[in-house]
C-alpha positions as CSV (number, residue, x, y, z in Angstrom):
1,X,-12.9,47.4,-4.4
2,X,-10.2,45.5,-6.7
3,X,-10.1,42.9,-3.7
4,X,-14.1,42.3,-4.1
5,X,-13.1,42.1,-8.0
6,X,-10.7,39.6,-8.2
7,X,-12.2,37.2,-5.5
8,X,-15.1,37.5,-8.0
9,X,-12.9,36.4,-11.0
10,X,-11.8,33.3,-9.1
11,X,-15.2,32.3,-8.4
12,X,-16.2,32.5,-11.9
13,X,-13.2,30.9,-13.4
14,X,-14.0,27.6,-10.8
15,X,-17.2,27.2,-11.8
16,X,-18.0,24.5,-14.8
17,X,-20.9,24.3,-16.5
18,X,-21.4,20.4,-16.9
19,X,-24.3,18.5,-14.4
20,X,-23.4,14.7,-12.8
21,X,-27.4,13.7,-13.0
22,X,-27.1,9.5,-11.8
23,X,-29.7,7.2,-12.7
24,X,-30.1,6.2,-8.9
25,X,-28.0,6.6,-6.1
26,X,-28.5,3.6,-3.8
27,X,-29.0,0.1,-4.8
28,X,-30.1,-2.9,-2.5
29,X,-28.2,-5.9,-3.4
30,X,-31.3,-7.8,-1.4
31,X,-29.9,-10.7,0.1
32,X,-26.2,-12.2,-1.4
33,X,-23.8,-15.1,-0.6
34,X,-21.1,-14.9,2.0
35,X,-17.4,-14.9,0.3
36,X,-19.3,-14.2,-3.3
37,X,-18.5,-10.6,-4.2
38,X,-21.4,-8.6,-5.8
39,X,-21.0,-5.5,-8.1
40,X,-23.4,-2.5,-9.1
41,X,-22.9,0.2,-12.0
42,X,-24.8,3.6,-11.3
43,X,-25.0,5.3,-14.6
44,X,-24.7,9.0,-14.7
45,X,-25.3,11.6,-17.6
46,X,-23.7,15.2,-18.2
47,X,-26.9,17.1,-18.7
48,X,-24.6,20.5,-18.9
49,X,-22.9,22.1,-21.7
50,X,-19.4,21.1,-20.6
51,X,-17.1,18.1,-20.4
52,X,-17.4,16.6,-17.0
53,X,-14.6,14.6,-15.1
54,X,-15.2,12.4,-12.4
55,X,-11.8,13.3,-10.5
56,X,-12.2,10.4,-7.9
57,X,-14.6,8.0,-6.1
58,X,-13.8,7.2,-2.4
59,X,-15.7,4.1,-0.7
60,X,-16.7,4.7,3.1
61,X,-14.1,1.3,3.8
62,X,-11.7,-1.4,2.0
63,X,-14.7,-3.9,2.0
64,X,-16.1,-2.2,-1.3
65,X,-14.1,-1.5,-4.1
66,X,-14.6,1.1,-7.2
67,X,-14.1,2.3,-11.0
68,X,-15.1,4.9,-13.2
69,X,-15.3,6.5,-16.4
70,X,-11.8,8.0,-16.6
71,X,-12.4,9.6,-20.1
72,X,-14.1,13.0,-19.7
73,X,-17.5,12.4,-20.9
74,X,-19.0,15.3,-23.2
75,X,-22.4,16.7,-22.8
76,X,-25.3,14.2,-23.5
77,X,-22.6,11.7,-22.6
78,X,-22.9,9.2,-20.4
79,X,-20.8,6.8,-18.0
80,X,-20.1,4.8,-15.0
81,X,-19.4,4.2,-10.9
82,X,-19.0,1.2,-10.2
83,X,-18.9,-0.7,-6.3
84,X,-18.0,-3.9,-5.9
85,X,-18.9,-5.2,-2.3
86,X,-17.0,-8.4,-1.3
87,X,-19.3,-9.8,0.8
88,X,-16.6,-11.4,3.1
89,X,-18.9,-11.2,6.3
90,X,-22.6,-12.3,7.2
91,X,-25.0,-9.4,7.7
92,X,-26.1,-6.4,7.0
93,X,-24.1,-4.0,5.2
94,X,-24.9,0.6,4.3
95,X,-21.8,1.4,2.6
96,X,-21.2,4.4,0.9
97,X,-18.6,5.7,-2.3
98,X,-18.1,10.0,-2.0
99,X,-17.7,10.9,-5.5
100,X,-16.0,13.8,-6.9
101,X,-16.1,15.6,-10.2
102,X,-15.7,19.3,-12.2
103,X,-19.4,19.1,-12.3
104,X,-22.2,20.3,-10.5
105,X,-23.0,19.1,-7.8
106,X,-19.1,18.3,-7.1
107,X,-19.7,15.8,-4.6
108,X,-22.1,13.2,-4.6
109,X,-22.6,9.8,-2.2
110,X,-24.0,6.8,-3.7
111,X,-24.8,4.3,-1.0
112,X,-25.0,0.4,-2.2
113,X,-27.0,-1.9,0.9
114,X,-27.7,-5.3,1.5
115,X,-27.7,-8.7,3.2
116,X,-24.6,-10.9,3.5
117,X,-26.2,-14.7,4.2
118,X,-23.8,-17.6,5.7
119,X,-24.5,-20.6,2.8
120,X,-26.2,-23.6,3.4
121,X,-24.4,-26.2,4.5
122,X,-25.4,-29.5,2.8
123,X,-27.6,-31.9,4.4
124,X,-26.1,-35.6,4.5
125,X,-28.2,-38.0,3.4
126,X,-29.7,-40.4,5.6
127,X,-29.8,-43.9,5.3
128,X,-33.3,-45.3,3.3
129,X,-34.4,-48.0,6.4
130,X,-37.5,-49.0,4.2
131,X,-36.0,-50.9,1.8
């Protein structure tokens, strides 16, 4: 019985009462230019009634960088993930940034998507025989 008790206890004293609620969780760049980096910020809000941390956000590879709030953003509040995709190869990209927090739920995946496109290269000129 005390066992049942105080594995009871932990659970409660884990438990937060704040809520990560994000504006969207995947964005579609569309198509982008090769070699020019792109960046998206999903907005999130703590709808709980306790501050909420975002502990850390982990992207799915080293082609797409992050940030974050860092401050821990009171209820009503609201902040920031950021992914910055650098686009350094032609095609289609899913990628995907795990984030973690003190909230509920404490793991979420955001997924940013798109189209890398090779540029254009110039056309030369041709010679103007009609004149």
């Amino acid at each position: 019985m005390a066992i049942a008790f105080m594995a009871m206890t932990i659970v409660h004293a884990q438990q937060n009462d704040s809520t990560v609620v994000f504006n969207k969780t995947v964005h579609d760049f569309g198509d982008i230019a090769q070699g020019v980096p792109q960046t998206y910020s999903f907005e999130f809000k703590n709808t709980g009634k306790e501050v909420l941390t975002i502990d850390n956000v982990r992207p799915s590879c080293g082609c797409t960088s992050s940030g974050w709030t860092k401050e821990p953003v009171k209820p009503g509040g609201k902040g920031y993930v950021s992914a910055t995709y650098n686009a350094a190869r032609t095609g289609v990209f899913n990628k995907s940034l795990t984030v973690t927090s003190n909230g509920t739920p404490n793991i979420i995946t955001l997924r940013i998507k798109g189209n890398v496109v090779a540029p254009v290269a110039p056309q030369e000129s041709l010679p103007d025989n009609n004149k």
